[in-house]
mmCIF file of the N, C-alpha and C atoms, coordinates in Angstrom:
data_MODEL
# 
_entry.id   MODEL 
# 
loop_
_atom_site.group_PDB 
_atom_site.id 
_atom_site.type_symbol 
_atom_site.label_atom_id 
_atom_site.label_alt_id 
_atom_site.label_comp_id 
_atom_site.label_asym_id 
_atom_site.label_entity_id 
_atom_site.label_seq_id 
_atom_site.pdbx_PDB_ins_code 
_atom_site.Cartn_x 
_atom_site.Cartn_y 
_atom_site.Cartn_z 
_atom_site.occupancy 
_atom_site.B_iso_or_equiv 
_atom_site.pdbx_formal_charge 
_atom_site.auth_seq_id 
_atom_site.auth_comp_id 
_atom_site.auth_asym_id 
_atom_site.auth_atom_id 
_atom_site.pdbx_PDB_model_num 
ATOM 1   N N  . UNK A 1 1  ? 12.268 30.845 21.658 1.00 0.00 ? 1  UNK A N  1 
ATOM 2   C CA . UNK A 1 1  ? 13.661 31.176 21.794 1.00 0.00 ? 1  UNK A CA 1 
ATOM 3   C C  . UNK A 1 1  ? 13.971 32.283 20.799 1.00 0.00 ? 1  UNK A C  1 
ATOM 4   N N  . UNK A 1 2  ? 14.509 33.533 21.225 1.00 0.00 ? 2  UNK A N  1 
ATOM 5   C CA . UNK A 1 2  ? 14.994 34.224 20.804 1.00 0.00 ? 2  UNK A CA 1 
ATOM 6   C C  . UNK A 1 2  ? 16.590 34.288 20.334 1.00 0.00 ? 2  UNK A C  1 
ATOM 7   N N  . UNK A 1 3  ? 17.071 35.322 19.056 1.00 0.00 ? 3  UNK A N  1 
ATOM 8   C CA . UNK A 1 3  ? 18.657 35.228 18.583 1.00 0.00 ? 3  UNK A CA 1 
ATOM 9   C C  . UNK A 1 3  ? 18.599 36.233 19.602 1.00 0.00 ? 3  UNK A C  1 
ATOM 10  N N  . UNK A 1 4  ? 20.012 35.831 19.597 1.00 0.00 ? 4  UNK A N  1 
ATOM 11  C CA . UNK A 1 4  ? 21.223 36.747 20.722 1.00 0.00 ? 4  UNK A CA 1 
ATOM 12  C C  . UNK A 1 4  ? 21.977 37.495 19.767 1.00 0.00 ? 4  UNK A C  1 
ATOM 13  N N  . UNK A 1 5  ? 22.679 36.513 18.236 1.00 0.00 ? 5  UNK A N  1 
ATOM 14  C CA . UNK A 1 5  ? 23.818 37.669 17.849 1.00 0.00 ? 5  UNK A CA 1 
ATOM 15  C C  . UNK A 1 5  ? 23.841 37.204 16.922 1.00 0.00 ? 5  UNK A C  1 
ATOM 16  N N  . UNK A 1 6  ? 24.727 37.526 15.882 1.00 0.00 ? 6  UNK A N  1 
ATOM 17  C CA . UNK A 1 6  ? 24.893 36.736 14.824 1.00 0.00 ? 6  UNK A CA 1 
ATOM 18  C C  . UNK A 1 6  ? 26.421 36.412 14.459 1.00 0.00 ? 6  UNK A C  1 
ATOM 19  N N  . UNK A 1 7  ? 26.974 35.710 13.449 1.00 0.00 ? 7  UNK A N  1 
ATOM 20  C CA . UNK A 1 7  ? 27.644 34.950 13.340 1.00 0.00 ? 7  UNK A CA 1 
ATOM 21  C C  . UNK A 1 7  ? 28.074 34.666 11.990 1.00 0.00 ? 7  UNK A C  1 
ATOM 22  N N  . UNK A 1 8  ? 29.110 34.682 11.378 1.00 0.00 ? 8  UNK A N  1 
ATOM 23  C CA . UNK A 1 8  ? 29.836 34.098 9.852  1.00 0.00 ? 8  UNK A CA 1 
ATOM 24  C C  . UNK A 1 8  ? 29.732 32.791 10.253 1.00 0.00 ? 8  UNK A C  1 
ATOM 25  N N  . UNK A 1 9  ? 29.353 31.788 9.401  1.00 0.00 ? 9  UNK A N  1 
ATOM 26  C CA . UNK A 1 9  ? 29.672 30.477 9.327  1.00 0.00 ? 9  UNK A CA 1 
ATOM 27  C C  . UNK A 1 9  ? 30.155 30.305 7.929  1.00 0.00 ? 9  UNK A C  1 
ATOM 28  N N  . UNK A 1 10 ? 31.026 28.728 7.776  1.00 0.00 ? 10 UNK A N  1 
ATOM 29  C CA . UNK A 1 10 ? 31.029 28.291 6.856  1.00 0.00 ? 10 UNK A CA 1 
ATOM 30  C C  . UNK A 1 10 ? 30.532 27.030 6.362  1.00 0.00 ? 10 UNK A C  1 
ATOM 31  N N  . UNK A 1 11 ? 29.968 26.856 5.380  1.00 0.00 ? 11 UNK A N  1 
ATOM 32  C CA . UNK A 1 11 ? 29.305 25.824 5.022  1.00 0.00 ? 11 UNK A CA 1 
ATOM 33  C C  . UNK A 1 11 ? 30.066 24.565 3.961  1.00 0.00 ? 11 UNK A C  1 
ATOM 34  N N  . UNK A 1 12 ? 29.666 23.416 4.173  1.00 0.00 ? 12 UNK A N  1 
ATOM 35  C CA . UNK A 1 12 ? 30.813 22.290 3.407  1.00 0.00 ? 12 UNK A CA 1 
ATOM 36  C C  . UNK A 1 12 ? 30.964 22.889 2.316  1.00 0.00 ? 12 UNK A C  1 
ATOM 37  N N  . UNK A 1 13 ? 30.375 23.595 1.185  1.00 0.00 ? 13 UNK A N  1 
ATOM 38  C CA . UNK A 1 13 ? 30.895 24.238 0.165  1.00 0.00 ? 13 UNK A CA 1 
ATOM 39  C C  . UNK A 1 13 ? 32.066 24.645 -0.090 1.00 0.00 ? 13 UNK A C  1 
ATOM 40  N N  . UNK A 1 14 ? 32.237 25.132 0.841  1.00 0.00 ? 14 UNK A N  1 
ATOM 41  C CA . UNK A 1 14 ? 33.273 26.280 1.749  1.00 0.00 ? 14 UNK A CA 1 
ATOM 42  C C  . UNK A 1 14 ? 32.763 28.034 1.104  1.00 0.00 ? 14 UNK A C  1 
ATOM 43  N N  . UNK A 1 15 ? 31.240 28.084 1.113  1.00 0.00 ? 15 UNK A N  1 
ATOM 44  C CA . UNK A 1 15 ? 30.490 29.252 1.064  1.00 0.00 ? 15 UNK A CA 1 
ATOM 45  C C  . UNK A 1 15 ? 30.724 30.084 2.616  1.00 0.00 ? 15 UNK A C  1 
ATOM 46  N N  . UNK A 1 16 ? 30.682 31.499 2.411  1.00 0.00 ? 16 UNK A N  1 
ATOM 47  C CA . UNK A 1 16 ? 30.741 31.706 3.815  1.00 0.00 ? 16 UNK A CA 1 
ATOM 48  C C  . UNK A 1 16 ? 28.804 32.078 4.113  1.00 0.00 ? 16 UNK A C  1 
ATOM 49  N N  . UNK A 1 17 ? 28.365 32.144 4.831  1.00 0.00 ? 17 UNK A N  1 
ATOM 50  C CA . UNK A 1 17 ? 26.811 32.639 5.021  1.00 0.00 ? 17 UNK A CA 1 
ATOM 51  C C  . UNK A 1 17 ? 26.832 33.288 6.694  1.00 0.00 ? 17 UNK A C  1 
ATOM 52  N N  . UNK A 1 18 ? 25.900 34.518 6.884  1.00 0.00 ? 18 UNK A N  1 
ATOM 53  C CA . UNK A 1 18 ? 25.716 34.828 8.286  1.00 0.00 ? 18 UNK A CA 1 
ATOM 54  C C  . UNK A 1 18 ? 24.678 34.510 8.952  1.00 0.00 ? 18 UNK A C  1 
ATOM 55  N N  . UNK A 1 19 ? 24.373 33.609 9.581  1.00 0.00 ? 19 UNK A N  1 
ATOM 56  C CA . UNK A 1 19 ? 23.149 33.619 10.641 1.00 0.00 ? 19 UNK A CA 1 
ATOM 57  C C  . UNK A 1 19 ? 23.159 33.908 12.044 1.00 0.00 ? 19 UNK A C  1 
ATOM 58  N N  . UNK A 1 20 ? 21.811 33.912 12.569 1.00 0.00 ? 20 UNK A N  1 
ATOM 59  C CA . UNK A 1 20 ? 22.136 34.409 14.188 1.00 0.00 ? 20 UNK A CA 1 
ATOM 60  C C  . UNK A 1 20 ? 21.705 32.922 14.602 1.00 0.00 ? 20 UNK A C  1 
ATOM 61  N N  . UNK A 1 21 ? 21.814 33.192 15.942 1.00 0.00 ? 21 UNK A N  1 
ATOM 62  C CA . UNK A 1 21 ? 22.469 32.290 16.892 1.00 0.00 ? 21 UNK A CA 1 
ATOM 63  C C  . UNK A 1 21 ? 21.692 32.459 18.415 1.00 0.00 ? 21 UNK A C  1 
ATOM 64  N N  . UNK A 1 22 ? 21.663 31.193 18.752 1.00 0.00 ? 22 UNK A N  1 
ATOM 65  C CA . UNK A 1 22 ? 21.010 31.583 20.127 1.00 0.00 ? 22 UNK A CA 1 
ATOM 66  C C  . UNK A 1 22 ? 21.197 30.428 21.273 1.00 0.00 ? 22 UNK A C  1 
ATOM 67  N N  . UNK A 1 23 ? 20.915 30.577 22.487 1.00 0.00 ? 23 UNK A N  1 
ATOM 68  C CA . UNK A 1 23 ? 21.699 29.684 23.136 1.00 0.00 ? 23 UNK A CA 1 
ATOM 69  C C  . UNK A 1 23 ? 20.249 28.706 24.167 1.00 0.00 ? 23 UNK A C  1 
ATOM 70  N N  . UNK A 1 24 ? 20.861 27.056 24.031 1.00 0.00 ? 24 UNK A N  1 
ATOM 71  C CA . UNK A 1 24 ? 19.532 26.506 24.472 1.00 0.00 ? 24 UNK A CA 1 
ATOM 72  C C  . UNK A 1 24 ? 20.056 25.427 25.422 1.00 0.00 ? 24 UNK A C  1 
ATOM 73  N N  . UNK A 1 25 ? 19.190 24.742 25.839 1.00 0.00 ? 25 UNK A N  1 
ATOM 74  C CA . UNK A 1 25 ? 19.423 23.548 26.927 1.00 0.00 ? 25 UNK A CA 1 
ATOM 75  C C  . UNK A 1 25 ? 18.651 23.021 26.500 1.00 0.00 ? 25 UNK A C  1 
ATOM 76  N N  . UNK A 1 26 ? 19.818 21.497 26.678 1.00 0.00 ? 26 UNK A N  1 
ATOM 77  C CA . UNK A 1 26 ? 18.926 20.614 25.462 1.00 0.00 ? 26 UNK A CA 1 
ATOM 78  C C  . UNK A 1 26 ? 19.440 19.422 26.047 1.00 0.00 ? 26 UNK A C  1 
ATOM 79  N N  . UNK A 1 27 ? 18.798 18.376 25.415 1.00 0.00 ? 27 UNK A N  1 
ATOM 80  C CA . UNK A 1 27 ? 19.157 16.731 26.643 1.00 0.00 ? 27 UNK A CA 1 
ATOM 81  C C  . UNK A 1 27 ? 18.826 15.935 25.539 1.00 0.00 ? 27 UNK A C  1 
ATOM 82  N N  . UNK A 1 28 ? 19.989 14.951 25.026 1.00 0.00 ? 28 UNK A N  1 
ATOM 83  C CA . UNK A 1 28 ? 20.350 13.863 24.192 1.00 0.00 ? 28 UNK A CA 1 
ATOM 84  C C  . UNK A 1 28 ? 20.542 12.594 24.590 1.00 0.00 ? 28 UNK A C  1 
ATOM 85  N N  . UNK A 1 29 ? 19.906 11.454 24.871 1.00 0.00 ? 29 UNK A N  1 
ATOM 86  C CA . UNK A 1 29 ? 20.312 10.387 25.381 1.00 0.00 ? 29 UNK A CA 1 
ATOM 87  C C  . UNK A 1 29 ? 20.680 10.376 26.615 1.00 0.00 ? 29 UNK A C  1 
ATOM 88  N N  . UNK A 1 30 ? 19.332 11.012 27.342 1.00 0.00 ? 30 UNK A N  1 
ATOM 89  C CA . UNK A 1 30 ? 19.826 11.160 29.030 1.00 0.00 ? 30 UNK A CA 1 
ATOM 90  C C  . UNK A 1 30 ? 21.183 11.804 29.673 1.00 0.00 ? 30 UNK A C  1 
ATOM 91  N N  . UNK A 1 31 ? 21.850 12.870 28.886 1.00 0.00 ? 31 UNK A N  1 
ATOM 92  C CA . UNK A 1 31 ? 22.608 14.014 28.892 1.00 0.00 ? 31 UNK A CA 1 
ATOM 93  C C  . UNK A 1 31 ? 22.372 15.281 28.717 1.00 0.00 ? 31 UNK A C  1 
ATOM 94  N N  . UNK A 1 32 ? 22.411 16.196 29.992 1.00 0.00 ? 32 UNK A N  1 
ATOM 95  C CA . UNK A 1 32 ? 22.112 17.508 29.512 1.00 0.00 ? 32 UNK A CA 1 
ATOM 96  C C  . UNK A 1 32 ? 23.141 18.547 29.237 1.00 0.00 ? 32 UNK A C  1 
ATOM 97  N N  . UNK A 1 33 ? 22.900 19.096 28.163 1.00 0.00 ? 33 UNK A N  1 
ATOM 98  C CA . UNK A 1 33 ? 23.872 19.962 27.564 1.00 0.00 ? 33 UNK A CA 1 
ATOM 99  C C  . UNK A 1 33 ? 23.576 21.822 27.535 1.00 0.00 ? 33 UNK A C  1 
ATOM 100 N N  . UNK A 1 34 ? 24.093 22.696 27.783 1.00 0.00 ? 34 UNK A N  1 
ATOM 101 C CA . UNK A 1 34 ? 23.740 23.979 26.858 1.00 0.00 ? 34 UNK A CA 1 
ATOM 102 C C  . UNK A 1 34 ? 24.263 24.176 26.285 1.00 0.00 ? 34 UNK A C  1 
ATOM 103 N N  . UNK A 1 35 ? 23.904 24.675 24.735 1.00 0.00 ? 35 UNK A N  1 
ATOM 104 C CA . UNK A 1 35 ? 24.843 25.294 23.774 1.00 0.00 ? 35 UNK A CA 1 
ATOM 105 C C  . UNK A 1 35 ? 24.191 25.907 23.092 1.00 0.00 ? 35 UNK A C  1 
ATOM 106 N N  . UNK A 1 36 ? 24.808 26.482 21.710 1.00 0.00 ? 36 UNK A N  1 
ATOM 107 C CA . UNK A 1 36 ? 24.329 27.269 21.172 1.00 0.00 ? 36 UNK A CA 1 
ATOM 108 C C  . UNK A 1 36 ? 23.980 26.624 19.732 1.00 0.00 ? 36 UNK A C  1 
ATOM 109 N N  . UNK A 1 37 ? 22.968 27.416 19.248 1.00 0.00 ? 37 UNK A N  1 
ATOM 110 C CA . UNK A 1 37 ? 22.242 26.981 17.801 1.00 0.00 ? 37 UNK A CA 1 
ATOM 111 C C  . UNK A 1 37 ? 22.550 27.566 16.925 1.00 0.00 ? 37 UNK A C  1 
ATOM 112 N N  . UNK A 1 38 ? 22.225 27.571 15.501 1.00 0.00 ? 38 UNK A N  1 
ATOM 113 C CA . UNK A 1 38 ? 22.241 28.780 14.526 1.00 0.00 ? 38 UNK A CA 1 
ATOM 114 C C  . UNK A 1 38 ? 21.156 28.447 14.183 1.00 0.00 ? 38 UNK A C  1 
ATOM 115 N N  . UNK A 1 39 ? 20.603 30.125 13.822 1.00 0.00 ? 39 UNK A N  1 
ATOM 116 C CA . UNK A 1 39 ? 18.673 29.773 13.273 1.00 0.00 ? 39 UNK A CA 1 
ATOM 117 C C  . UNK A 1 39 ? 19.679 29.883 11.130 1.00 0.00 ? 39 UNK A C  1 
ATOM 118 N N  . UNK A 1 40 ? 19.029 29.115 10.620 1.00 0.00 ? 40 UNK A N  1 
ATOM 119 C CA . UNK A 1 40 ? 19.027 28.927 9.257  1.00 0.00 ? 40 UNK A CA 1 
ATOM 120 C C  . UNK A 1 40 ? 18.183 29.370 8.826  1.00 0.00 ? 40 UNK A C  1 
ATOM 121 N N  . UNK A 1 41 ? 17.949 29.325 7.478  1.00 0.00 ? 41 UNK A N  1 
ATOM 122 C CA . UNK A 1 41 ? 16.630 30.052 6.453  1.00 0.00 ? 41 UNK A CA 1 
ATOM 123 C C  . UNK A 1 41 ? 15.580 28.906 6.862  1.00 0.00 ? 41 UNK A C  1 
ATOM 124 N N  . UNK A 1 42 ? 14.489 29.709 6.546  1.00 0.00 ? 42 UNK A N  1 
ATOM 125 C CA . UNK A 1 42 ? 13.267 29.034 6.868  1.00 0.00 ? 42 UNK A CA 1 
ATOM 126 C C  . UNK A 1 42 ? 13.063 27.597 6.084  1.00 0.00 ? 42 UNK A C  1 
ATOM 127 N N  . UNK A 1 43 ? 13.600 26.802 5.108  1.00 0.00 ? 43 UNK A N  1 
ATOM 128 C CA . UNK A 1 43 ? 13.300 25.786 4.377  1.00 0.00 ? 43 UNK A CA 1 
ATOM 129 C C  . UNK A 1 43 ? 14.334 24.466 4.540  1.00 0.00 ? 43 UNK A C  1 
ATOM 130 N N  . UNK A 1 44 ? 15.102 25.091 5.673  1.00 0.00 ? 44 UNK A N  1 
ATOM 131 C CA . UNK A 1 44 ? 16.709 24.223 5.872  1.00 0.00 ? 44 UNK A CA 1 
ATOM 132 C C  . UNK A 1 44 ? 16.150 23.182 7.321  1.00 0.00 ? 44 UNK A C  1 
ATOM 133 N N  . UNK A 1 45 ? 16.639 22.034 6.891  1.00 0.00 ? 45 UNK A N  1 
ATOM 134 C CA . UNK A 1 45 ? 16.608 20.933 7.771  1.00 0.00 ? 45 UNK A CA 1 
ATOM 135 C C  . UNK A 1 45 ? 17.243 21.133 9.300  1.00 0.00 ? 45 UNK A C  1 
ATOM 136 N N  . UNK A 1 46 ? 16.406 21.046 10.269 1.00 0.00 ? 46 UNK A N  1 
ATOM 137 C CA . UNK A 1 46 ? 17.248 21.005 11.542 1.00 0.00 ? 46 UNK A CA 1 
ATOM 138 C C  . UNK A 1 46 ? 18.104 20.042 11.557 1.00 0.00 ? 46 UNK A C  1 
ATOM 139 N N  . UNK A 1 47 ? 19.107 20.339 12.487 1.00 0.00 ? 47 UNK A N  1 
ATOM 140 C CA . UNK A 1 47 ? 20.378 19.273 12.884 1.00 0.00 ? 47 UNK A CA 1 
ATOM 141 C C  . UNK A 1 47 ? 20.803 19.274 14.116 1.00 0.00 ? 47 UNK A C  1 
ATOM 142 N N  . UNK A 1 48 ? 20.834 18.399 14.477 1.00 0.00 ? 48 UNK A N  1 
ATOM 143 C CA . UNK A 1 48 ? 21.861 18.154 15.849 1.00 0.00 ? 48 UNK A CA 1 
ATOM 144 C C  . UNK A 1 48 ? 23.626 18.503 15.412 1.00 0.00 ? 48 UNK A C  1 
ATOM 145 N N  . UNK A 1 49 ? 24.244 19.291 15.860 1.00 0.00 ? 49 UNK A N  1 
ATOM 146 C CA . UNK A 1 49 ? 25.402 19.322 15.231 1.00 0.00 ? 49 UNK A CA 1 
ATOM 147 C C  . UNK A 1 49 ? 26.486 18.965 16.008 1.00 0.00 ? 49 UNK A C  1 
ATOM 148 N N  . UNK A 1 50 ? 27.892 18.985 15.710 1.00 0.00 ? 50 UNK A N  1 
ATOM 149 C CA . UNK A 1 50 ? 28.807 18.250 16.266 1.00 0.00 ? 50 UNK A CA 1 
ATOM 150 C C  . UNK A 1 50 ? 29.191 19.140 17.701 1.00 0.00 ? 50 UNK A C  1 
ATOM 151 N N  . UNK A 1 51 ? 29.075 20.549 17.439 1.00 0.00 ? 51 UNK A N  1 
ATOM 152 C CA . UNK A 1 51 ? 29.448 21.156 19.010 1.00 0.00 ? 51 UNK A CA 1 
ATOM 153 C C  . UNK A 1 51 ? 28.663 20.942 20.218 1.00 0.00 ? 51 UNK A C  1 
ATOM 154 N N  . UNK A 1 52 ? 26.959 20.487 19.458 1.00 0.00 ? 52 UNK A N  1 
ATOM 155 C CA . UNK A 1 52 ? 26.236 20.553 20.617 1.00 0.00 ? 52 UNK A CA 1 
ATOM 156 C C  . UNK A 1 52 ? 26.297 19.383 21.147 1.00 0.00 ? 52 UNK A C  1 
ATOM 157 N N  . UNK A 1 53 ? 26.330 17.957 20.384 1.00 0.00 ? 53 UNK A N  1 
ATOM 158 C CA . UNK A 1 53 ? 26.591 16.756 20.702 1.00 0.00 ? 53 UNK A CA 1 
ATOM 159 C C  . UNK A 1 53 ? 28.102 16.371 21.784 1.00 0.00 ? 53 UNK A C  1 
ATOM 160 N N  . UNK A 1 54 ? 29.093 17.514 21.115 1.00 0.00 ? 54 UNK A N  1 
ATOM 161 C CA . UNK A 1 54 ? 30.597 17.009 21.877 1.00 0.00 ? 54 UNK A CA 1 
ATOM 162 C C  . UNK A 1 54 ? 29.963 18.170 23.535 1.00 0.00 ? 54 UNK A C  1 
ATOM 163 N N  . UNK A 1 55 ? 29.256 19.273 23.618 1.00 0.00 ? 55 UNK A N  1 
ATOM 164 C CA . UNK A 1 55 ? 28.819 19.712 24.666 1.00 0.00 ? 55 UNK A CA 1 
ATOM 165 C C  . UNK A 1 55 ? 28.257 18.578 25.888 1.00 0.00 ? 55 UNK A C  1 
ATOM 166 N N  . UNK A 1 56 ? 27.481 17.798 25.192 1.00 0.00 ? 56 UNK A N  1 
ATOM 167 C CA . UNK A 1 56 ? 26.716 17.021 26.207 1.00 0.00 ? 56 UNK A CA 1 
ATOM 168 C C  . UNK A 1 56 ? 27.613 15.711 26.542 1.00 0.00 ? 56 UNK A C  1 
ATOM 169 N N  . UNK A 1 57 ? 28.372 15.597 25.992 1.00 0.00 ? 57 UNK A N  1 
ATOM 170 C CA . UNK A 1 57 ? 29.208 14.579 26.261 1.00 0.00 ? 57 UNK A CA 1 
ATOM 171 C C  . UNK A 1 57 ? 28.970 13.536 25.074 1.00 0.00 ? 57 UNK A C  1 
ATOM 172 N N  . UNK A 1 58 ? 29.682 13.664 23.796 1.00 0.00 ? 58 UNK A N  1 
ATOM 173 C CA . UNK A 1 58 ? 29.110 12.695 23.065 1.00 0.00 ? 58 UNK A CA 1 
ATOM 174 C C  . UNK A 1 58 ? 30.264 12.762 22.096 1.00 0.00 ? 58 UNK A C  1 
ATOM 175 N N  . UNK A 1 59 ? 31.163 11.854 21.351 1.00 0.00 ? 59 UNK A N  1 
ATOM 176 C CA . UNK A 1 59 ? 31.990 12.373 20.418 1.00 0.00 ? 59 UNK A CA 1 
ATOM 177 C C  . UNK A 1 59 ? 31.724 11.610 19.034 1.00 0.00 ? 59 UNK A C  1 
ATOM 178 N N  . UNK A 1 60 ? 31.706 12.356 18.143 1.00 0.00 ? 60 UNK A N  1 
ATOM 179 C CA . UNK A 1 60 ? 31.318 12.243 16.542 1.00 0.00 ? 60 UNK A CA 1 
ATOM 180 C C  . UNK A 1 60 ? 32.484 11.931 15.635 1.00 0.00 ? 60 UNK A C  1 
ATOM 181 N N  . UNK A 1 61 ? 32.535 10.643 15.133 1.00 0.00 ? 61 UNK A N  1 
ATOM 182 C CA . UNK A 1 61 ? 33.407 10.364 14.467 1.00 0.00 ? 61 UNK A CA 1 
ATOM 183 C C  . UNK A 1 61 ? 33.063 11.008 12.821 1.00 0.00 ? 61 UNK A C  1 
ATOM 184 N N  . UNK A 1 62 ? 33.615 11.714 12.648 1.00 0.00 ? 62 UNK A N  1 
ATOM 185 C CA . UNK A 1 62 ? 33.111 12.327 11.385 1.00 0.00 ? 62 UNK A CA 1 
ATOM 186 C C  . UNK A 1 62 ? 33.125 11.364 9.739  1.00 0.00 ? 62 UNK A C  1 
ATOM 187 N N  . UNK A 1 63 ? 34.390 10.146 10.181 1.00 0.00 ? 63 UNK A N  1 
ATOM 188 C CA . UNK A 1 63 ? 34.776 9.131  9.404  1.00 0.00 ? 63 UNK A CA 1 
ATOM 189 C C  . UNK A 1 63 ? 33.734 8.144  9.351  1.00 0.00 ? 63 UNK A C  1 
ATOM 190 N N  . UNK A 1 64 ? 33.464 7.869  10.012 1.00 0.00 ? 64 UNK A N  1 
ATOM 191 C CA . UNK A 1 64 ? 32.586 6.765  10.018 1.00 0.00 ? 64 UNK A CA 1 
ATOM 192 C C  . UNK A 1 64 ? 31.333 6.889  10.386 1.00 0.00 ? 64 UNK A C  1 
ATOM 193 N N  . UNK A 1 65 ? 30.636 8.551  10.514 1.00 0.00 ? 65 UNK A N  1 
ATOM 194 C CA . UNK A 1 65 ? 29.544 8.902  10.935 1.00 0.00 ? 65 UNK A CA 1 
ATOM 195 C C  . UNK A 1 65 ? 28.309 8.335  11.766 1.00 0.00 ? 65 UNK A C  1 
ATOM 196 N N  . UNK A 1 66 ? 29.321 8.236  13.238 1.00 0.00 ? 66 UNK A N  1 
ATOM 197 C CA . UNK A 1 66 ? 28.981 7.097  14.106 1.00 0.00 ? 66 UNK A CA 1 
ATOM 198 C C  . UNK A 1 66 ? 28.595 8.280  15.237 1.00 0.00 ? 66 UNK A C  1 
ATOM 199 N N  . UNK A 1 67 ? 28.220 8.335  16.492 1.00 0.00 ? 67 UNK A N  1 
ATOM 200 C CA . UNK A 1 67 ? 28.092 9.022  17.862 1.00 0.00 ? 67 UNK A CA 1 
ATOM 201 C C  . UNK A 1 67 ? 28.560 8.148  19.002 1.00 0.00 ? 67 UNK A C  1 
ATOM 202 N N  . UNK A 1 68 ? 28.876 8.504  19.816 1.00 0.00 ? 68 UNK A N  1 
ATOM 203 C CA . UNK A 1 68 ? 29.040 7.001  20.827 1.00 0.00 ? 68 UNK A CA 1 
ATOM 204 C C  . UNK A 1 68 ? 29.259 8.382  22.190 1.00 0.00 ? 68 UNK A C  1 
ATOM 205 N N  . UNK A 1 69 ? 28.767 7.848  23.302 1.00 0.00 ? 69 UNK A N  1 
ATOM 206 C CA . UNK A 1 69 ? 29.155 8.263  24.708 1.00 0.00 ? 69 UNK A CA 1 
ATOM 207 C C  . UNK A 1 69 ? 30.304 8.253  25.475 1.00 0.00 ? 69 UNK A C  1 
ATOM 208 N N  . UNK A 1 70 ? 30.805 9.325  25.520 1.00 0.00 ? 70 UNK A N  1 
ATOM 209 C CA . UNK A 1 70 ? 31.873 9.403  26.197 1.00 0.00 ? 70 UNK A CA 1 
ATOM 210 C C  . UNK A 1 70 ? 31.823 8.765  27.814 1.00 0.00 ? 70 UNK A C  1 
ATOM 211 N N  . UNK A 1 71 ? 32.671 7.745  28.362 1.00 0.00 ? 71 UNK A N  1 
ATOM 212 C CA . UNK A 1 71 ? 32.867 6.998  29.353 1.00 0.00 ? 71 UNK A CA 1 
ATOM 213 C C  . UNK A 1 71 ? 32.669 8.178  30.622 1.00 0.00 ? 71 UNK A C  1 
ATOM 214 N N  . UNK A 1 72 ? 34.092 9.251  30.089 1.00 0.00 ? 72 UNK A N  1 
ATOM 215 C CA . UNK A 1 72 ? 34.402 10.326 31.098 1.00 0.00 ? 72 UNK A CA 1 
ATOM 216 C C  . UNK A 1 72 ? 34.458 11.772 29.757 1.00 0.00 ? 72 UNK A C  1 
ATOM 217 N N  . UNK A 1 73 ? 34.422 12.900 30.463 1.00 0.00 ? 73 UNK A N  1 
ATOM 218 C CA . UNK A 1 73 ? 34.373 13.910 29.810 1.00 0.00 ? 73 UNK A CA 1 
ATOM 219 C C  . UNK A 1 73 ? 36.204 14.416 29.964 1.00 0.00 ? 73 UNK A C  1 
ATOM 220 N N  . UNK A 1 74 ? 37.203 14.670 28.771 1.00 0.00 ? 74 UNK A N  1 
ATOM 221 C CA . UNK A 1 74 ? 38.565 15.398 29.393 1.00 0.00 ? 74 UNK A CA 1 
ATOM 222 C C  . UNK A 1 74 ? 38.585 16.169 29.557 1.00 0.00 ? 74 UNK A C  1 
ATOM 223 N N  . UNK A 1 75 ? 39.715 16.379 30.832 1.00 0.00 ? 75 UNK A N  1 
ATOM 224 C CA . UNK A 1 75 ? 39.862 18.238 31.394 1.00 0.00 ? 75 UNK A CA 1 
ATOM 225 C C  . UNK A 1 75 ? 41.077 18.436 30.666 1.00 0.00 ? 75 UNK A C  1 
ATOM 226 N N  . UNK A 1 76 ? 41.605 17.737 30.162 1.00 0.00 ? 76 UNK A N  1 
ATOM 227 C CA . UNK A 1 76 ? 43.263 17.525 29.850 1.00 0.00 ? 76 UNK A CA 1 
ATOM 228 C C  . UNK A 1 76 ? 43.058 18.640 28.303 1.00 0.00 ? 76 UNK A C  1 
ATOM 229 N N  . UNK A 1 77 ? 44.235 19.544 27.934 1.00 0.00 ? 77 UNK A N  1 
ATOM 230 C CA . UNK A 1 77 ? 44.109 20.248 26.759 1.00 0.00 ? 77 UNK A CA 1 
ATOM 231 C C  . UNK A 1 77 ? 44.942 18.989 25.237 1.00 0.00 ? 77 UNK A C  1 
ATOM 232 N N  . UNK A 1 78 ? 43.951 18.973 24.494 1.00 0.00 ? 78 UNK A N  1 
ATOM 233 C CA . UNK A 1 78 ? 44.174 18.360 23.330 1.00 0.00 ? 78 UNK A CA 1 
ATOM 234 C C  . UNK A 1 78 ? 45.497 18.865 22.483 1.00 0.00 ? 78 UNK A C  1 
ATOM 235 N N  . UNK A 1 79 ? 46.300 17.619 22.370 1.00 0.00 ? 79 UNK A N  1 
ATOM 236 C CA . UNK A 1 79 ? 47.291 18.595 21.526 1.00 0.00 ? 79 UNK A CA 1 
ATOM 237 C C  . UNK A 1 79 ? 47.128 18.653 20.037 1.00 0.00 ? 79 UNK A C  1 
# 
């Protein structure tokens, strides 16, 4: 897999850092998702992260650092 582009992120620090980015299809608990990655420095831990997880249908309680399957996916806009 090749980067496509790159990207400002921010990190819990609240450091800003730029990496590139690239876009994959990927399947979590018998859900398939596409989304996009960020490539990190070579010594940094992969992660499943919260956009690609809420992509495939999955929502992350950040409180209680739980995952659970969404029943149905909403079309409805969040207020």
């Amino acid at each position: 897999m090749a980067p496509i582009g790159k990207r400002t992120y921010e990190l819990a620090s609240g450091e800003h850092v730029e990496y590139e980015y690239g876009s994959v299809q990927m399947r979590f608990l018998g859900e398939f998702a596409v989304t996009r990655i960020a490539f990190g420095p070579d010594d940094c831990e992969p992660r499943l992260g919260f956009i690609a997880l809420g992509s495939a249908g999955f929502d992350v309680d950040l409180n209680s650092r739980t995952v659970r399957k969404l029943r149905a996916r909403p079309l409805k806009r969040v207020a």
